[in-house]
Structure formats: structure tokens, C-alpha cells
Gaussian input, Z-matrix of N, CA and C with variables (Angstrom, degrees):
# hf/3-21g

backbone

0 1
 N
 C     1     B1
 C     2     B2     1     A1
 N     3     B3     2     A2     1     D1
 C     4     B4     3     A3     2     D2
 C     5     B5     4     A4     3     D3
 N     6     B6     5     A5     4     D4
 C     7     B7     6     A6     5     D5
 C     8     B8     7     A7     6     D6
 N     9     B9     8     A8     7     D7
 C    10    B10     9     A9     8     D8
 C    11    B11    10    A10     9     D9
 N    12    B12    11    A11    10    D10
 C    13    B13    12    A12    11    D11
 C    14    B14    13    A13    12    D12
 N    15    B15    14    A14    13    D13
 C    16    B16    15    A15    14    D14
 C    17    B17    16    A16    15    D15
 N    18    B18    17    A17    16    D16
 C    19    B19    18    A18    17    D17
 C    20    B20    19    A19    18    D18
 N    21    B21    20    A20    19    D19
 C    22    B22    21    A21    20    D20
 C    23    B23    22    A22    21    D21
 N    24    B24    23    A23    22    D22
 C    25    B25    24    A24    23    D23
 C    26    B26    25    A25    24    D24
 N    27    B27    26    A26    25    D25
 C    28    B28    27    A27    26    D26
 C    29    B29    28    A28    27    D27
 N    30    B30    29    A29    28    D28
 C    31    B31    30    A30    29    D29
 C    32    B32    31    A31    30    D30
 N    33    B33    32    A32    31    D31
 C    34    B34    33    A33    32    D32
 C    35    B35    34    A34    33    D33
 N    36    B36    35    A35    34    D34
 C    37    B37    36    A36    35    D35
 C    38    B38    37    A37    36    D36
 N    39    B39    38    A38    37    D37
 C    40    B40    39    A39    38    D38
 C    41    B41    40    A40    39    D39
 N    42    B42    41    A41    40    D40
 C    43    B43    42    A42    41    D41
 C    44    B44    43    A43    42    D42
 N    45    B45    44    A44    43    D43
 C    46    B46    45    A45    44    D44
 C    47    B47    46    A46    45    D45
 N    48    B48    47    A47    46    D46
 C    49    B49    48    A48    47    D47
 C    50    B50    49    A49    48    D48
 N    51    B51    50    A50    49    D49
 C    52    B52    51    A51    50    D50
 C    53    B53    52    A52    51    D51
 N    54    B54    53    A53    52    D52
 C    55    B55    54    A54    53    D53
 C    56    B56    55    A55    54    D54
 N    57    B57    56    A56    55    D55
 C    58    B58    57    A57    56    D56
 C    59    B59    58    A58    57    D57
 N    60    B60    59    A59    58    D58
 C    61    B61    60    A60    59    D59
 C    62    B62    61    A61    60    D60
 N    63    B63    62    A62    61    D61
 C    64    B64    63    A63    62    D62
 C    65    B65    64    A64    63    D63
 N    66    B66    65    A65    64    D64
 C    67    B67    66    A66    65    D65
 C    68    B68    67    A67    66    D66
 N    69    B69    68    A68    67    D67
 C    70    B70    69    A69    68    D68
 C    71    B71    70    A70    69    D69
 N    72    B72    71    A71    70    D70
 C    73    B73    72    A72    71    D71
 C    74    B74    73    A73    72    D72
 N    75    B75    74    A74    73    D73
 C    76    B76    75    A75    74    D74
 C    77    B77    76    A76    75    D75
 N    78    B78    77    A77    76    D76
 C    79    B79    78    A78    77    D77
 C    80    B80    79    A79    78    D78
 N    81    B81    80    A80    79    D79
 C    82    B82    81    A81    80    D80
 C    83    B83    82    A82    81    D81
 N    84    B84    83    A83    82    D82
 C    85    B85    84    A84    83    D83
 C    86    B86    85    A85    84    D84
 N    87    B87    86    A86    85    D85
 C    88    B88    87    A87    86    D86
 C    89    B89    88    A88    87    D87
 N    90    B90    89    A89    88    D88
 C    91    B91    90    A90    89    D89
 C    92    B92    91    A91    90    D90
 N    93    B93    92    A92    91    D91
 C    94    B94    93    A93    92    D92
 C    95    B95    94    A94    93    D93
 N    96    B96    95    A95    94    D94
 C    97    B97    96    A96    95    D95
 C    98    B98    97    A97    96    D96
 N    99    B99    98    A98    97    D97
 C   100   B100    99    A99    98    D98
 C   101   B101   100   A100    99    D99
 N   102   B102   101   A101   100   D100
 C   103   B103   102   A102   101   D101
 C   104   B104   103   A103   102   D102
 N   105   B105   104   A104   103   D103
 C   106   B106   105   A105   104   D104
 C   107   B107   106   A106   105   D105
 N   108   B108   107   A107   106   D106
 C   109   B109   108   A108   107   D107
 C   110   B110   109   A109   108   D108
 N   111   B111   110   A110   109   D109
 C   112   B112   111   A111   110   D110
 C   113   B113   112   A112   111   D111
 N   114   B114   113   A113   112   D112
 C   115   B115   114   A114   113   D113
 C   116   B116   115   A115   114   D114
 N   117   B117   116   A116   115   D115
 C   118   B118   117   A117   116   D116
 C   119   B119   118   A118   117   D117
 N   120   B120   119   A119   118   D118
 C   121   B121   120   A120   119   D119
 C   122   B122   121   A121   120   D120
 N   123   B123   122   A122   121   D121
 C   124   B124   123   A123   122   D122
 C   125   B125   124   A124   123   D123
 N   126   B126   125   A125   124   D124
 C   127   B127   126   A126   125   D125
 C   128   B128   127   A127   126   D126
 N   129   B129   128   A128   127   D127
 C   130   B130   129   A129   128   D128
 C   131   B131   130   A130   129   D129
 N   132   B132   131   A131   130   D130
 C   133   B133   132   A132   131   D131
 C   134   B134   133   A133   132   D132
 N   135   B135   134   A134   133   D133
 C   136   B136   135   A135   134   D134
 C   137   B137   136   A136   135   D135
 N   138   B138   137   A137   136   D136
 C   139   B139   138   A138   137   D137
 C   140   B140   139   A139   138   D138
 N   141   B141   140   A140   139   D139
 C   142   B142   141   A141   140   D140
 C   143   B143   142   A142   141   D141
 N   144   B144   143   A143   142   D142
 C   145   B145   144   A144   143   D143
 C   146   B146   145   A145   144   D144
 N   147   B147   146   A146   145   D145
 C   148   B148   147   A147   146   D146
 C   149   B149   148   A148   147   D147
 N   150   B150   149   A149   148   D148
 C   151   B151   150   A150   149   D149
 C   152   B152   151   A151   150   D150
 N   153   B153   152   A152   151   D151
 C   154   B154   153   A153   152   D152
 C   155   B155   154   A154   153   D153
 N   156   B156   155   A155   154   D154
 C   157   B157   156   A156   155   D155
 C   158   B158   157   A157   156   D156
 N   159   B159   158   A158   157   D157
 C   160   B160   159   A159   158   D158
 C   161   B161   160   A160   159   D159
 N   162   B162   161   A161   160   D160
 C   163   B163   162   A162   161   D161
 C   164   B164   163   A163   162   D162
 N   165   B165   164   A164   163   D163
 C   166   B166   165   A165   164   D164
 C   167   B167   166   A166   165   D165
 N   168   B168   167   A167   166   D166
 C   169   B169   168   A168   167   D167
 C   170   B170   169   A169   168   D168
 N   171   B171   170   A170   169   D169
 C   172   B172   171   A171   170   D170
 C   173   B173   172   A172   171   D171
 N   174   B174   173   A173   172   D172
 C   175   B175   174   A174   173   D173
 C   176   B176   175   A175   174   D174
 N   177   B177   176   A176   175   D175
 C   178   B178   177   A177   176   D176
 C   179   B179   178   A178   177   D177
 N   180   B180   179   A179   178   D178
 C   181   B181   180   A180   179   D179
 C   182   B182   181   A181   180   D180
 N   183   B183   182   A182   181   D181
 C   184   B184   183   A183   182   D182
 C   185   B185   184   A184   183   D183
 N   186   B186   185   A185   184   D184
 C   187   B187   186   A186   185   D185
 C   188   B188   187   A187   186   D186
 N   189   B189   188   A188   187   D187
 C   190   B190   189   A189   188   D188
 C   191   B191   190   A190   189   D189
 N   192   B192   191   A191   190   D190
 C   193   B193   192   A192   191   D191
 C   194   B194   193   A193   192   D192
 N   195   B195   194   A194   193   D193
 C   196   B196   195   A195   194   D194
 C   197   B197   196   A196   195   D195
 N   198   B198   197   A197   196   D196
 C   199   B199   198   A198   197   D197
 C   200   B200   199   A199   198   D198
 N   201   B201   200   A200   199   D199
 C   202   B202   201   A201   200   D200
 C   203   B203   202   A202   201   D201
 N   204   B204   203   A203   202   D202
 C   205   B205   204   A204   203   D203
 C   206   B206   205   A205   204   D204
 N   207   B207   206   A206   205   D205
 C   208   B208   207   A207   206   D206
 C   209   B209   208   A208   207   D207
 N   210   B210   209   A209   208   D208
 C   211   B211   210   A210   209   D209
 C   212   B212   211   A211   210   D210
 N   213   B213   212   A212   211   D211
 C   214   B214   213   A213   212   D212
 C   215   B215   214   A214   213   D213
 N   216   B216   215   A215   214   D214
 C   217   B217   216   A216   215   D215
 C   218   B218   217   A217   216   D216
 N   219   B219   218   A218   217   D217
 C   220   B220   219   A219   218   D218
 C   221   B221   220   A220   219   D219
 N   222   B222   221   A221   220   D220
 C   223   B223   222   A222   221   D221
 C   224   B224   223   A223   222   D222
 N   225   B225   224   A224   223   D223
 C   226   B226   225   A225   224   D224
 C   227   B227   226   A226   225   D225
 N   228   B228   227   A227   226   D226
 C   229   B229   228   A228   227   D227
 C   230   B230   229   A229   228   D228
 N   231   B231   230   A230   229   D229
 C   232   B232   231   A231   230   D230
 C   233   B233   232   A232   231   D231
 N   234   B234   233   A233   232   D232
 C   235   B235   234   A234   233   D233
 C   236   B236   235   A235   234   D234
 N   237   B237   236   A236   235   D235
 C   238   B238   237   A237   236   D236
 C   239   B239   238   A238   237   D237
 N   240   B240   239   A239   238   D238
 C   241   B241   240   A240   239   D239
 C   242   B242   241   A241   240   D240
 N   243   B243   242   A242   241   D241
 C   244   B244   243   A243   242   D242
 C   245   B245   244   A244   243   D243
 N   246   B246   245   A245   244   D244
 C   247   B247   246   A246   245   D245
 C   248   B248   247   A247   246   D246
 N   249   B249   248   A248   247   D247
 C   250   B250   249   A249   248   D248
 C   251   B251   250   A250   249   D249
 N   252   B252   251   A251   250   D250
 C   253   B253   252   A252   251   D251
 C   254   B254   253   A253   252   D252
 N   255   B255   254   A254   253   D253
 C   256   B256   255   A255   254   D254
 C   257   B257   256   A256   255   D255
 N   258   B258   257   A257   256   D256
 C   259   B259   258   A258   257   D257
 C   260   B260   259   A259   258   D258
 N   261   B261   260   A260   259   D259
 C   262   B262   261   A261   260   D260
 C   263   B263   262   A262   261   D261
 N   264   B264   263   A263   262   D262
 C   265   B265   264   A264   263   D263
 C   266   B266   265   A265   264   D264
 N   267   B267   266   A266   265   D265
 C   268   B268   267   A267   266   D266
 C   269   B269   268   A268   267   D267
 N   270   B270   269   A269   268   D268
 C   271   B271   270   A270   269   D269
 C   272   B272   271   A271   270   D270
 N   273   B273   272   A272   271   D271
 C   274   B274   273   A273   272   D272
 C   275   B275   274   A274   273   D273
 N   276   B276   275   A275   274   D274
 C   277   B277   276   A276   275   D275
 C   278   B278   277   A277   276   D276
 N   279   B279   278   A278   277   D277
 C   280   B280   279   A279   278   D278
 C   281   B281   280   A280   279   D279
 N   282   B282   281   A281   280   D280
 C   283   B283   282   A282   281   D281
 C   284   B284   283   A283   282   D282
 N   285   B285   284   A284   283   D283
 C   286   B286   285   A285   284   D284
 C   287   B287   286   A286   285   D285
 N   288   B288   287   A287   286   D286
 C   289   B289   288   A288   287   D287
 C   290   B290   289   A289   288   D288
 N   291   B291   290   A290   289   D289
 C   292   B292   291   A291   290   D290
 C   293   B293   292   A292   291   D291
 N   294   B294   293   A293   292   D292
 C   295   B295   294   A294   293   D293
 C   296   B296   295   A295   294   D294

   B1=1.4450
   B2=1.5313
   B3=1.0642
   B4=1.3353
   B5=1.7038
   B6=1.1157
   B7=1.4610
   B8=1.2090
   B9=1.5313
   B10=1.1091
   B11=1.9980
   B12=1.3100
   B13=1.5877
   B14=1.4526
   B15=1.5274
   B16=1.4046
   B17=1.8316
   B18=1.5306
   B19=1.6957
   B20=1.3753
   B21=1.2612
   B22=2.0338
   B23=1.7457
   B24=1.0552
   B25=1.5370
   B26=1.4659
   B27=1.1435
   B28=1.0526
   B29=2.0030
   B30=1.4097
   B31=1.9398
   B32=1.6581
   B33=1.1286
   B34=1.1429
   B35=1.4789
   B36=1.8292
   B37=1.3892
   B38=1.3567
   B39=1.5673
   B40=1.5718
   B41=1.7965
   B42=0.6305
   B43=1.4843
   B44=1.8773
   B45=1.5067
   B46=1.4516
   B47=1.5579
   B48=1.0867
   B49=1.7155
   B50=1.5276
   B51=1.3224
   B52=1.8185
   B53=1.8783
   B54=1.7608
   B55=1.2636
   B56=1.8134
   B57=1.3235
   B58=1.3682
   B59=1.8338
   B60=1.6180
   B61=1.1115
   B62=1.5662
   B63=1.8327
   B64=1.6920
   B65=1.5467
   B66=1.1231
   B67=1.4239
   B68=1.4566
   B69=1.8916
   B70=1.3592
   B71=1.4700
   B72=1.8029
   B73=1.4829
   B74=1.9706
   B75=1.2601
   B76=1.4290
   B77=1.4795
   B78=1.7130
   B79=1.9293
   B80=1.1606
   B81=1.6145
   B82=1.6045
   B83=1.1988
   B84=1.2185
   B85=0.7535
   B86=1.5344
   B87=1.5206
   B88=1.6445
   B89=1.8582
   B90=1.5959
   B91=1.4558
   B92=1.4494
   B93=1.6196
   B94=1.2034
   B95=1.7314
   B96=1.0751
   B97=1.4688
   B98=1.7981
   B99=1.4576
   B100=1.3394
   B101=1.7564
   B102=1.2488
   B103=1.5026
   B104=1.8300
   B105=1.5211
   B106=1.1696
   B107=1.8844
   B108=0.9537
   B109=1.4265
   B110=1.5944
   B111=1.3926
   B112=1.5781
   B113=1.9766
   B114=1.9890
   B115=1.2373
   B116=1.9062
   B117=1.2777
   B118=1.4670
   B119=1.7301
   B120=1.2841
   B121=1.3941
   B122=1.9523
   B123=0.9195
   B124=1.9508
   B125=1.2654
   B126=1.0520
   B127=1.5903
   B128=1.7748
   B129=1.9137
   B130=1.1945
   B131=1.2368
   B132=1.3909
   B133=1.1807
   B134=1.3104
   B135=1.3603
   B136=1.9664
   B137=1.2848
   B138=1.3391
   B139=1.6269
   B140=1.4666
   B141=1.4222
   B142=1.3219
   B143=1.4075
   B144=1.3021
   B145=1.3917
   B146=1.2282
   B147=1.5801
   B148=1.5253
   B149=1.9683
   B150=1.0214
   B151=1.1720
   B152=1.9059
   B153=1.4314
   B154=1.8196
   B155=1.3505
   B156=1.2913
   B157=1.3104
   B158=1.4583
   B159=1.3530
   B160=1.3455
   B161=1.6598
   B162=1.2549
   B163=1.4331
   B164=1.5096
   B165=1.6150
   B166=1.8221
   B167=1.3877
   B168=1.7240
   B169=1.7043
   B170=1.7861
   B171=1.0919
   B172=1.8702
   B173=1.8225
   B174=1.3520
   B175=1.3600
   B176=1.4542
   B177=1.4081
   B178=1.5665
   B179=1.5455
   B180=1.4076
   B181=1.4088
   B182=1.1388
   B183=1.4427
   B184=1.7398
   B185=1.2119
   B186=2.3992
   B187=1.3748
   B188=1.3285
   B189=1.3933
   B190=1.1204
   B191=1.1149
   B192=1.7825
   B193=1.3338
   B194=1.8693
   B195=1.1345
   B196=1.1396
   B197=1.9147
   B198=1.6119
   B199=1.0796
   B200=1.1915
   B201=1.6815
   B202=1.6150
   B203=1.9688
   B204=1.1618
   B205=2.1098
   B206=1.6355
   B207=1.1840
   B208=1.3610
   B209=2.2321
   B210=1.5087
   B211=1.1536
   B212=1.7227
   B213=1.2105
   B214=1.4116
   B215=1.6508
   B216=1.3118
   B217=1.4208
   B218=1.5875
   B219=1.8138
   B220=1.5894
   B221=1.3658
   B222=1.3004
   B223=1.6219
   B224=1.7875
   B225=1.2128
   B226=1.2275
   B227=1.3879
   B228=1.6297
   B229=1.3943
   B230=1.4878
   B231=1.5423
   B232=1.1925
   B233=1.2348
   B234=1.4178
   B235=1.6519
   B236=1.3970
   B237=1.4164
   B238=2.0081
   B239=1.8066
   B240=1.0367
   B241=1.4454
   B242=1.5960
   B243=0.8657
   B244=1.6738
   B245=2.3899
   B246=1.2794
   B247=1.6931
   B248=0.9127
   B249=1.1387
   B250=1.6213
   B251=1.8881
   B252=1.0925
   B253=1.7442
   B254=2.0984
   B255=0.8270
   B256=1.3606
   B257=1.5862
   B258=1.6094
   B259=1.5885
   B260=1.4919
   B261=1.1547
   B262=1.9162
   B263=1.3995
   B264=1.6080
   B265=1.3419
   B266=1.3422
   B267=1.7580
   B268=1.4523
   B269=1.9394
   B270=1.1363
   B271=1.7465
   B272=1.9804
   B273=1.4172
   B274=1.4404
   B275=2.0242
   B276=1.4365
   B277=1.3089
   B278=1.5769
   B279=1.2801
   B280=1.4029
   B281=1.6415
   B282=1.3412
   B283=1.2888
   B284=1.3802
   B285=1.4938
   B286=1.6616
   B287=1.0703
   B288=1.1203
   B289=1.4654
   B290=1.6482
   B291=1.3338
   B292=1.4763
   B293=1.7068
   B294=1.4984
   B295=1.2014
   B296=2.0898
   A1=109.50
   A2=112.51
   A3=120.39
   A4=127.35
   A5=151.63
   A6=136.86
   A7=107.75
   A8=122.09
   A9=128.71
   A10=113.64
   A11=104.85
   A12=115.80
   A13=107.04
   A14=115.03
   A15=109.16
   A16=110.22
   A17=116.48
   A18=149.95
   A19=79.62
   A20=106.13
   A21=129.92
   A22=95.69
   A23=132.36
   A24=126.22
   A25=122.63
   A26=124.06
   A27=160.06
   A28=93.62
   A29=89.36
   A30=97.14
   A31=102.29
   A32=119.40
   A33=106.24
   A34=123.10
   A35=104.82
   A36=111.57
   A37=134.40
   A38=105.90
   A39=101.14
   A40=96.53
   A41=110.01
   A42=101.91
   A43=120.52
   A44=115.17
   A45=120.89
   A46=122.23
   A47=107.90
   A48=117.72
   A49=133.07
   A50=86.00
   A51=86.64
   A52=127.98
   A53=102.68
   A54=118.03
   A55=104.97
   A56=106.10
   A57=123.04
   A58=127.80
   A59=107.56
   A60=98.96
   A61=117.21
   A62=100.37
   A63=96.77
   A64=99.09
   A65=132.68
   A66=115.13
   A67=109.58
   A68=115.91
   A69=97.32
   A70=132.59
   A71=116.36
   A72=108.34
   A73=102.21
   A74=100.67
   A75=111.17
   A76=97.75
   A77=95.88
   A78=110.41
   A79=117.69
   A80=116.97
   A81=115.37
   A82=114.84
   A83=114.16
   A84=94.24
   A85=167.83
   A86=93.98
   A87=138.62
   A88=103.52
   A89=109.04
   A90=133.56
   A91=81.64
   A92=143.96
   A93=159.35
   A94=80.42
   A95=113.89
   A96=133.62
   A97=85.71
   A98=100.44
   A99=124.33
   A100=116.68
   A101=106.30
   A102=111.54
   A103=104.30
   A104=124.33
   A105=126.45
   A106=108.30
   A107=137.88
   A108=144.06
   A109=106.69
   A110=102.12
   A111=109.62
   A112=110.65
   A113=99.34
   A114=86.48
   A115=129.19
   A116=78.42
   A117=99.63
   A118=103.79
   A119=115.18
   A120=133.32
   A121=112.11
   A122=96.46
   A123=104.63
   A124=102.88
   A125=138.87
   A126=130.33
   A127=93.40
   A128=104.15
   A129=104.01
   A130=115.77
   A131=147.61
   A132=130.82
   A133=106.68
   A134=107.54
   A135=113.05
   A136=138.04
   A137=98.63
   A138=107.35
   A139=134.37
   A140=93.15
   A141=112.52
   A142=101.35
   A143=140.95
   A144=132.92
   A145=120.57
   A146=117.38
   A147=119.32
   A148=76.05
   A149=130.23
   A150=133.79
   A151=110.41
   A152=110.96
   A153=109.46
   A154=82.95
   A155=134.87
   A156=117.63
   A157=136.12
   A158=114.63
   A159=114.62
   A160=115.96
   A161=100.82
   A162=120.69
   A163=103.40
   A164=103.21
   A165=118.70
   A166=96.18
   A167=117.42
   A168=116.55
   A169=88.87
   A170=121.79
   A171=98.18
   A172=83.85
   A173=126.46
   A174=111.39
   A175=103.71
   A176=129.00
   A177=129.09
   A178=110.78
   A179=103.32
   A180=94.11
   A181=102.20
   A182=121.70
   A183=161.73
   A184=108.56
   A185=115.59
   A186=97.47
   A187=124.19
   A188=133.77
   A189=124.50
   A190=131.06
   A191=113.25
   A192=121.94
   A193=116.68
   A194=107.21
   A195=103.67
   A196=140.77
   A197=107.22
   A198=105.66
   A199=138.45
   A200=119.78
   A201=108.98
   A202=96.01
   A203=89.03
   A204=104.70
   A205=87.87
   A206=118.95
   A207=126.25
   A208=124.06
   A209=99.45
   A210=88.20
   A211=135.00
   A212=139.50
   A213=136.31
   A214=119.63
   A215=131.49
   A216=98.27
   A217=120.28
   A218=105.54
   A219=69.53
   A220=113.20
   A221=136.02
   A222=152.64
   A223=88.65
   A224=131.28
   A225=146.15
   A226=94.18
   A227=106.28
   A228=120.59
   A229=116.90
   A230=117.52
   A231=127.68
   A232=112.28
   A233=106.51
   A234=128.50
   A235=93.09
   A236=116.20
   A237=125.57
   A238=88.95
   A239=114.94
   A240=99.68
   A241=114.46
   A242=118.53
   A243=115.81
   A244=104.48
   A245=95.74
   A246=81.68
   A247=79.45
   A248=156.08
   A249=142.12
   A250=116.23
   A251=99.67
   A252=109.86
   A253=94.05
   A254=133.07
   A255=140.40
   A256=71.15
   A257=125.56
   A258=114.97
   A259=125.49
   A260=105.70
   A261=133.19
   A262=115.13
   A263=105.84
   A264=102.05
   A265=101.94
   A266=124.51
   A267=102.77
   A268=109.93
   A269=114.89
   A270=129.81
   A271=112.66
   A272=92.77
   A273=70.29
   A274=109.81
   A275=107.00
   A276=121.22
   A277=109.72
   A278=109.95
   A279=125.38
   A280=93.51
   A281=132.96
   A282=133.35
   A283=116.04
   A284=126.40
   A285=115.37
   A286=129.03
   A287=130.10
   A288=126.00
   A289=100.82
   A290=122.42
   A291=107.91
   A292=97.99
   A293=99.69
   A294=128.53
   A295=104.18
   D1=136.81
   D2=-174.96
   D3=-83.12
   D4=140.13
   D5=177.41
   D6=-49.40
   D7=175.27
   D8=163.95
   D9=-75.29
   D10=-39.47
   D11=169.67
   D12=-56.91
   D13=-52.44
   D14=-164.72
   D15=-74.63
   D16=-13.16
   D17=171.96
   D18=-49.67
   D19=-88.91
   D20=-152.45
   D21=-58.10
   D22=-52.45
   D23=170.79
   D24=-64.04
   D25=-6.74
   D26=-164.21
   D27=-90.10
   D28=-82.92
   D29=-175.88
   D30=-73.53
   D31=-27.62
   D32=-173.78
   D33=-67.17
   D34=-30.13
   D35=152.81
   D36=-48.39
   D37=-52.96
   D38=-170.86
   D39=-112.01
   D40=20.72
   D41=171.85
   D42=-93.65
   D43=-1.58
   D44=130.96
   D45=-47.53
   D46=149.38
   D47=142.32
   D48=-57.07
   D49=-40.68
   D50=167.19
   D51=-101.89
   D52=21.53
   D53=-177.89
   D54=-32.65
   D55=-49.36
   D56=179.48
   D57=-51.60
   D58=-27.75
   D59=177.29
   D60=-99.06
   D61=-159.96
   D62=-176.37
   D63=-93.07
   D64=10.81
   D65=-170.94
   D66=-46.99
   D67=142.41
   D68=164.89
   D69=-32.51
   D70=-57.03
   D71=-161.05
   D72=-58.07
   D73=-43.94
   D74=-171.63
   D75=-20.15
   D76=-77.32
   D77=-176.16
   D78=-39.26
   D79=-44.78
   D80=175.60
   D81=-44.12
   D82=-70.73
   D83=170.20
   D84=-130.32
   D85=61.26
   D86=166.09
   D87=-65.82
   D88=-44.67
   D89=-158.53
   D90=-71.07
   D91=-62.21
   D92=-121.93
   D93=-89.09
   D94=-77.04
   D95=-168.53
   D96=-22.16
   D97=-92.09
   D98=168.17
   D99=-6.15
   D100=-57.39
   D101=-168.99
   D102=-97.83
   D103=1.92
   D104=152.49
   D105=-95.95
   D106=-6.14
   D107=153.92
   D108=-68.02
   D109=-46.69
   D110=-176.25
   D111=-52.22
   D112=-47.97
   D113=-179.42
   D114=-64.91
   D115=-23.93
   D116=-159.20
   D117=-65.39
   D118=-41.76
   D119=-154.27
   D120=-142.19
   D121=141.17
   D122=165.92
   D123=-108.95
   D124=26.29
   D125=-171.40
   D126=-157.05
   D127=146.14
   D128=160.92
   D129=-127.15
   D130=134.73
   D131=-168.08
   D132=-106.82
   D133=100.92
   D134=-176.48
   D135=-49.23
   D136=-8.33
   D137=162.35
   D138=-93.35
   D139=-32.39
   D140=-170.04
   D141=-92.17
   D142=-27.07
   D143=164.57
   D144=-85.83
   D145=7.91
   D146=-174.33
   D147=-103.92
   D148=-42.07
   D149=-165.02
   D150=-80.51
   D151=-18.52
   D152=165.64
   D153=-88.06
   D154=-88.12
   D155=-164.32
   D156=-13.70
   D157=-45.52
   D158=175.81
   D159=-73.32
   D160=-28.84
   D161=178.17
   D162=-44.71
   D163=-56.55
   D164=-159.98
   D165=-70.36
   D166=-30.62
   D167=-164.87
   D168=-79.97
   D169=-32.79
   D170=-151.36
   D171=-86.41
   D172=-17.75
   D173=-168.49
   D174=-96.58
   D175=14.19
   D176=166.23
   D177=-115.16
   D178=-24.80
   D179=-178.06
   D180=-136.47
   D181=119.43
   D182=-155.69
   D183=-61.23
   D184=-37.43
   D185=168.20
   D186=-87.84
   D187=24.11
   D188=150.28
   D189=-83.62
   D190=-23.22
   D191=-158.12
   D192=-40.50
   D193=-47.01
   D194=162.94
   D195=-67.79
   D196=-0.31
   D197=163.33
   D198=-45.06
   D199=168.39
   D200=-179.05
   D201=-85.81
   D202=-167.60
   D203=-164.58
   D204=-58.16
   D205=-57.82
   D206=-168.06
   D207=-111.70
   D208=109.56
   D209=166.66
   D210=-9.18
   D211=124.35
   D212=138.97
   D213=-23.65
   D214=108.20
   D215=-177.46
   D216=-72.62
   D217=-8.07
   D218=174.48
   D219=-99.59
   D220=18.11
   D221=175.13
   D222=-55.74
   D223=171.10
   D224=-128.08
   D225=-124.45
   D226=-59.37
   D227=167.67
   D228=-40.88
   D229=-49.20
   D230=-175.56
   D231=-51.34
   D232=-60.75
   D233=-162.00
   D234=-46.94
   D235=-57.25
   D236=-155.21
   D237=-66.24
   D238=-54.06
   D239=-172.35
   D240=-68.70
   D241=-55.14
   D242=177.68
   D243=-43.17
   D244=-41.55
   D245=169.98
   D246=-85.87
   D247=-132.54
   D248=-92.99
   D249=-52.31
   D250=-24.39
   D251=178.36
   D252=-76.10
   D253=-19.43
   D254=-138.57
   D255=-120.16
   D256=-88.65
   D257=-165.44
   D258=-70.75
   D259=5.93
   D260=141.30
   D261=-44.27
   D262=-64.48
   D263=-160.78
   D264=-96.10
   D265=-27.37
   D266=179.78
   D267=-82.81
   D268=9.10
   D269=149.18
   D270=-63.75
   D271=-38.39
   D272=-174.41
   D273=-95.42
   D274=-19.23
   D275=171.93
   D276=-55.62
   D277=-45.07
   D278=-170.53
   D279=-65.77
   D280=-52.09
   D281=-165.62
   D282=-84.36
   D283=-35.32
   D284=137.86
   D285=-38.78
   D286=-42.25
   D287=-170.59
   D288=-84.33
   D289=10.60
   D290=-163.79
   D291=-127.42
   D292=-20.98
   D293=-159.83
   D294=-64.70

């Protein structure tokens, strides 16, 4: 279960239209999300946050609503979340080891 902080950084990420691309703000705040997970947790579990994530995308944006539980990986949607779940965790690897 997620915090309520890491919730709100959470939508605030993908709750754009362009949640999906690299634009700076996008990453900001993608990074935010990330570094409120950070407080919350030392561990990411790569399935299960590739799997809220999609959750937060099909319940903000209407053409997914009908998706299955889990992205296609090769669907578009999929792809962006699986890297971002991926530069998630080598974010938090990177910050143990620095830590």
C-alpha cells in the first residue's frame, strides 16, 4: 500500500497527458513520485508498482479504462512504465550505494 504523499505524487505524475513522455516537467515530476516512494520504502517491488501504476493510468485516462489488469508489454503504455519502474529501481540502487 502506498502513502498518501507517495498516492498524490503518484497522480500528479501521470495525471498529465504527456505523463508518458521525456519532457523535463514530465520527469520532475516522475523523480518526485520516485523520491516520495524513496521516503516511504527502501524496496521496490517491480511488479507490483508496474501494476499500481497502470492502475493510476487506466483510472485517469478514459482510453484505457477498458484495459486488461496489466499493460501488453509491447503496447506503448507498457514499454514507458516498465522503464520508468526499471529507472525507479536503479534510482534507488544508485542511492544505497551512495547512501
Amino acid at each position: 500500500m502506498m502513502s498518501e504523499n507517495a498516492q498524490a505524487a503518484l497522480r500528479a505524475w501521470i495525471g498529465p497527458k504527456t505523463w508518458d513522455t521525456h519532457e523535463v516537467p514530465d520527469m520532475e515530476r516522475f523523480y518526485d513520485f520516485v523520491a516520495a516512494l524513496r521516503k516511504e520504502t527502501g524496496k521496490i517491488r517491480e511488479y507490483d508498482l508496474q501494476g499500481r501504476i497502470w492502475q493510476e493510468v487506466k483510472a485517469l485516462h478514459t482510453k484505457f479504462g477498458d484495459a486488461p489488469d496489466l499493460p501488453s508489454a509491447e503496447s506503448p503504455a507498457g514499454r514507458v512504465i516498465r522503464k520508468r519502474v526499471s529507472l525507479a529501481i536503479n534510482i534507488f540502487q544508485y542511492l544505497d550505494r551512495v547512501s
